[in-house]
C-alpha positions as CSV (number, residue, x, y, z in Angstrom):
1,X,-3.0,15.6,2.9
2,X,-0.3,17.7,1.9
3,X,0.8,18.9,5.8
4,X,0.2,14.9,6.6
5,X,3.0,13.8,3.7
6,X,6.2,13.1,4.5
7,X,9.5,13.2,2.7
8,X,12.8,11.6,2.2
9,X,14.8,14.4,3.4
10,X,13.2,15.5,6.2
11,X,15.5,13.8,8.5
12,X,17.5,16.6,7.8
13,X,15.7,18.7,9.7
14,X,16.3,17.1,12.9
15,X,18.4,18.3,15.6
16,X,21.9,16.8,16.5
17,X,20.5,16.0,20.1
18,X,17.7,13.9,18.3
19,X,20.1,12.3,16.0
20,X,22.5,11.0,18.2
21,X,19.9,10.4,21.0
22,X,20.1,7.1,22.5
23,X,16.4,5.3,22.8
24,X,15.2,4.5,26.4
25,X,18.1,5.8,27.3
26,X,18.6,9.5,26.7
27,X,15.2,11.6,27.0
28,X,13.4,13.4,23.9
29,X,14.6,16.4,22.9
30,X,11.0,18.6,23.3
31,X,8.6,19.7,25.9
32,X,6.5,17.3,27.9
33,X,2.8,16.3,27.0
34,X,-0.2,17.9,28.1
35,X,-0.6,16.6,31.4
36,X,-3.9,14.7,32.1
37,X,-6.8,15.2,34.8
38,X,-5.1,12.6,37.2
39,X,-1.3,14.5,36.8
40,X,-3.5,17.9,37.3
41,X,-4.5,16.8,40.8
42,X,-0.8,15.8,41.8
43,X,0.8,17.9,44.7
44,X,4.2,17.6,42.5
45,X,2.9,19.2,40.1
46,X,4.9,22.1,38.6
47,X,7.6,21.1,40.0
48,X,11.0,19.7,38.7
49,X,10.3,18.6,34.7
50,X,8.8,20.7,32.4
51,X,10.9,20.2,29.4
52,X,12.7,17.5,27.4
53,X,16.1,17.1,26.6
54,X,19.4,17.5,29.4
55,X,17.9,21.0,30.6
56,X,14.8,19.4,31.9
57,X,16.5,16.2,33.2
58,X,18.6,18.5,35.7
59,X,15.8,20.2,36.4
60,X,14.0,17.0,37.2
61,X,17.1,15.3,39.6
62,X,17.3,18.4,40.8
63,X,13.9,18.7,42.5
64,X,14.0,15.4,43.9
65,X,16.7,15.9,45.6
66,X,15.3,18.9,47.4
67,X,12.6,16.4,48.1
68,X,14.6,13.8,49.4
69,X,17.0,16.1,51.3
70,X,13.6,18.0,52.9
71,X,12.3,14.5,54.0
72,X,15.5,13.7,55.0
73,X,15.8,10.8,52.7
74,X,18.6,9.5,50.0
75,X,18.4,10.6,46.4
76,X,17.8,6.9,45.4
77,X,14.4,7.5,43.8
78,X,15.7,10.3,41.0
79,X,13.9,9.2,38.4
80,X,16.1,8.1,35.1
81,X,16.2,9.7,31.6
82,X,15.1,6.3,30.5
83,X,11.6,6.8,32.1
84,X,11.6,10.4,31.8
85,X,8.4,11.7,30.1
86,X,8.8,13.9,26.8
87,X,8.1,14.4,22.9
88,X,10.6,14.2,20.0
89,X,11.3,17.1,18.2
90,X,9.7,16.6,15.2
91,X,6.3,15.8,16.8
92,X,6.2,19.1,18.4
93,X,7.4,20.5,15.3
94,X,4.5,19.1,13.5
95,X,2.3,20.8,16.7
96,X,3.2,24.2,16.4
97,X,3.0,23.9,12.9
98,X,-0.2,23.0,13.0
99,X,-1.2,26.0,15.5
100,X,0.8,28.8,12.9
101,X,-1.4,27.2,10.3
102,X,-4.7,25.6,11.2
103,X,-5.9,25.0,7.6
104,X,-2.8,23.2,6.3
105,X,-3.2,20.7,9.3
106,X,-4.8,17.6,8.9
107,X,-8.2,18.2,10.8
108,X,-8.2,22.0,9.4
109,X,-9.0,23.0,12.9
110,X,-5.1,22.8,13.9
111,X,-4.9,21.0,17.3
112,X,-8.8,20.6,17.5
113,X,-11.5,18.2,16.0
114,X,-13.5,19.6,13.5
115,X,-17.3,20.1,14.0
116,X,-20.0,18.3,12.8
117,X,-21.0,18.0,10.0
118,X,-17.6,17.4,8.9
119,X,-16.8,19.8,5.6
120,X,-15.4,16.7,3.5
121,X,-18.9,14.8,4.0
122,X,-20.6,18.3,3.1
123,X,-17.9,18.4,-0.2
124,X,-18.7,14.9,-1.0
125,X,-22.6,15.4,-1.0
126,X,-22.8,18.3,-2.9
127,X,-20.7,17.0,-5.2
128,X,-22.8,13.9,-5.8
129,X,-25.8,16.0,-6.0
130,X,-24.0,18.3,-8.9
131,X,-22.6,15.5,-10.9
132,X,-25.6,13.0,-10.2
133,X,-26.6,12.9,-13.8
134,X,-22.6,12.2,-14.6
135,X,-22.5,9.2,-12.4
136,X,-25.8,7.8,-13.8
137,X,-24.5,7.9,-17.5
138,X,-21.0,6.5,-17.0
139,X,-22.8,3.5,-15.6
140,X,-24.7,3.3,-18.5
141,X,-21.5,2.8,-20.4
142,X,-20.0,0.6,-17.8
143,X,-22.8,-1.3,-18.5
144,X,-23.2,-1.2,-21.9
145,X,-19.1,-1.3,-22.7
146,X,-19.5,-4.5,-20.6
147,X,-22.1,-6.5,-22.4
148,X,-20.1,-5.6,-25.7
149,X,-17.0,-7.3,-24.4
150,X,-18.8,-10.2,-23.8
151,X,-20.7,-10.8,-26.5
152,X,-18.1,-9.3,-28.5
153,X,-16.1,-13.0,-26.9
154,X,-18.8,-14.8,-27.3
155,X,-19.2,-14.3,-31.1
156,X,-15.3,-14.8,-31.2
157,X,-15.4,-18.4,-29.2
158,X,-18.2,-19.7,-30.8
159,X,-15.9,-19.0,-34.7
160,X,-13.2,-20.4,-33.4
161,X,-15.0,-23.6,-32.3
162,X,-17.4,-24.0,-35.1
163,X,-15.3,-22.7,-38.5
164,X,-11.4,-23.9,-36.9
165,X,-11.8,-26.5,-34.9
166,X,-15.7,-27.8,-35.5
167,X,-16.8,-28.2,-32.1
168,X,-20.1,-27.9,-32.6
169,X,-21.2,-28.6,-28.7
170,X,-18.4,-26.5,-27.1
171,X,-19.5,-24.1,-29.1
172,X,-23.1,-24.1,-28.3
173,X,-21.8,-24.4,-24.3
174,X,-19.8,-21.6,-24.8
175,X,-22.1,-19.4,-26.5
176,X,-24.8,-20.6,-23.5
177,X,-22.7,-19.6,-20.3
178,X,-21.6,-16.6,-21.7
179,X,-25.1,-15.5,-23.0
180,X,-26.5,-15.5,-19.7
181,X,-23.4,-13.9,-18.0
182,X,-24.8,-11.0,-20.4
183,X,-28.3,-11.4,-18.8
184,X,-27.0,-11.1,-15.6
185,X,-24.8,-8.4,-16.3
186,X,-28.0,-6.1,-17.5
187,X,-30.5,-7.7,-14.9
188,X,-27.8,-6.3,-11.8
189,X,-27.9,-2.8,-13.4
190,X,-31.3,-2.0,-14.8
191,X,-34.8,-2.9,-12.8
192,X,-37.6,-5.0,-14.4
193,X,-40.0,-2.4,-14.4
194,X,-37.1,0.0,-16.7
195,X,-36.6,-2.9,-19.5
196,X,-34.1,-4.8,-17.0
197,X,-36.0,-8.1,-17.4
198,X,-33.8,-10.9,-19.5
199,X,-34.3,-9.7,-23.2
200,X,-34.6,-12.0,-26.0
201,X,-32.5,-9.8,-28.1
202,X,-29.3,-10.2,-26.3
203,X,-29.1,-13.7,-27.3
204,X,-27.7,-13.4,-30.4
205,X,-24.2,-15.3,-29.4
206,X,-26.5,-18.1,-28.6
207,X,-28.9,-18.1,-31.8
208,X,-25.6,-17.6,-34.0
209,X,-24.0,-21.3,-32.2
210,X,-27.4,-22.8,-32.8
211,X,-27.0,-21.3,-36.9
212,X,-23.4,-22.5,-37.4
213,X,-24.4,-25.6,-36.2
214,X,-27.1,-26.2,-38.8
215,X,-24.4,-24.8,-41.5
216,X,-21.2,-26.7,-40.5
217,X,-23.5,-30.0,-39.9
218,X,-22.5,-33.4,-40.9
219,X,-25.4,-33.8,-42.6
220,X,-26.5,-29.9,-44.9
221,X,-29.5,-29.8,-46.9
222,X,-30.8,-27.4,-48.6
223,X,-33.8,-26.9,-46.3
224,X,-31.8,-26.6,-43.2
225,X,-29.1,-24.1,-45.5
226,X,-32.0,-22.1,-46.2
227,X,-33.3,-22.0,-42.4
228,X,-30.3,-21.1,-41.1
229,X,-30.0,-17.7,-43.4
230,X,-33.2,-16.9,-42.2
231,X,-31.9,-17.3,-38.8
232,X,-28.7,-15.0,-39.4
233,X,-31.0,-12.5,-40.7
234,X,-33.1,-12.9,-37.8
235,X,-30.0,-12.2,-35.8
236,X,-29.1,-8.8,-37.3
237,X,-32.8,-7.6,-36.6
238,X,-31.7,-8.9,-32.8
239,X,-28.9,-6.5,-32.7
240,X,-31.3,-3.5,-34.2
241,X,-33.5,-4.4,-31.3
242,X,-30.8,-4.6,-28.9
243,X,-30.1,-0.9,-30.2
244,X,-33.7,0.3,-29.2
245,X,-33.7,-1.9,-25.8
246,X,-30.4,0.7,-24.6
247,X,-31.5,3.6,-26.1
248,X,-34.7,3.1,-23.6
249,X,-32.4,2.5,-21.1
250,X,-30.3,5.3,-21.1
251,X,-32.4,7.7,-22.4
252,X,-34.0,11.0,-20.2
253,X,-37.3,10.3,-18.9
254,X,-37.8,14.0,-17.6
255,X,-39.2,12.6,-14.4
256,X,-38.7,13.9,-10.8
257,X,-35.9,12.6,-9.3
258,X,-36.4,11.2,-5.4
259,X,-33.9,10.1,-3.0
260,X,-34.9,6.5,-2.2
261,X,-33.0,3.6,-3.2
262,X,-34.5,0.6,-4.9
263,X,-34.0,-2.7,-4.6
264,X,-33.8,-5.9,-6.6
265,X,-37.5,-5.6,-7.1
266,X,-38.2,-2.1,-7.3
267,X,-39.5,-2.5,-3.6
């Protein structure tokens, strides 16, 4: 990464040629490219061009014009600086640097590929297998810090319709959608057959609109006063469940781990 970043000042460390080169005009500063196969097998090959900048454009002219001159032809078809193959200075900077150094490059091979298996995969898979157990706990408290936040906004919206502004119904609504976003939420992480099911005990957001309700009523007896405290302590003994039902979840089972996935299922 590092021999890949690039920095503000580095145009500093071009060449004056480079800097005041005209594009598609002038030729680059550095040597040719590699040739390929198909320039390999030319019968000009070698001959003329073999570097960028002025030097190599002389050189180039030159040549064809012992060419022409042997055929006995003109010098018309010279080819131009314009067309003349070549790379800039900086990118066969970054070459040679990358042959003095072939661990800083970006492959860490210098000019070549890396072989398979590439070492970053290899990092990456021991490192999951070291740090497995890491991974599986903080999304346990993704999971859990989750469910907390809503329910935590749940228990907020459903006070602020009931006791400020005595909307019974948006309450219960509220408390409703947001109740089963918490079901969902723990049915997506844990599987049916680990406790992942829809448990009762998460609906206390739900059961305390439902109490309020009865409390804040239009129409309060003492029977349905006395109902809904039994139903507020039946919420707190909700949330002690609720304690037990993650503790399950996150707890060790000592079992022997495998290295198949399951599905929404357990298939």
């Amino acid at each position: 990464l590092d021999s890949s970043r690039k920095l503000l000042s580095t145009w500093e460390e071009q060449g004056l040629y480079d800097i005041f080169r005209i594009p598609f005009v002038m030729p680059n500063g550095a040597d040719s490219p590699e040739v390929s196969d198909e320039e390999n097998e030319s019968p000009t090959r070698g001959k003329g061009y073999k570097h960028g900048g002025l030097p190599g454009v002389a050189a180039k002219v030159a040549a064809k014009m012992k060419e022409a001159h042997e055929a006995g032809a003109t010098t018309t078809e010279a080819r131009v600086p314009g067309l003349t193959p070549g790379n800039p200075t900086w990118y066969e900077k970054e070459l040679e640097e990358r042959e003095e150094s072939p661990e800083n490059s970006p492959s860490g091979y210098g000019r070549g590929a890396q072989p398979e298996p590439y070492e970053h995969f290899e990092l990456l898979r021991n490192a999951q297998k070291e740090w497995w157990g890491c991974e599986a706990y903080m999304r346990v408290c993704f999971l859990f810090g989750m469910m907390h936040l809503v329910m935590a906004f749940s228990y907020w919206i459903t006070l602020h319709n009931i006791a400020e502004l005595g909307m019974v119904w948006c309450s219960n609504l509220g408390a409703a959608g947001l109740t089963a976003g918490v079901w969902i939420i723990f049915r997506l992480d844990v599987l049916p057959e680990h406790g992942g099911a829809f448990p009762v005990e998460i609906g206390g957001p739900f059961v305390t609109s439902v109490t309020l309700g009865m409390m804040y009523g239009h129409t309060i007896t003492q029977t349905m006063m006395d109902v809904a405290r039994g139903v507020a302590i039946l919420i707190i003994f909700m949330h002690l469940a609720l304690v037990f039902r993650m503790y399950s979840v996150s707890k060790p089972l000592f079992g022997k781990a495998h290295h198949q996935a399951k599905e929404s299922g357990g298939r």
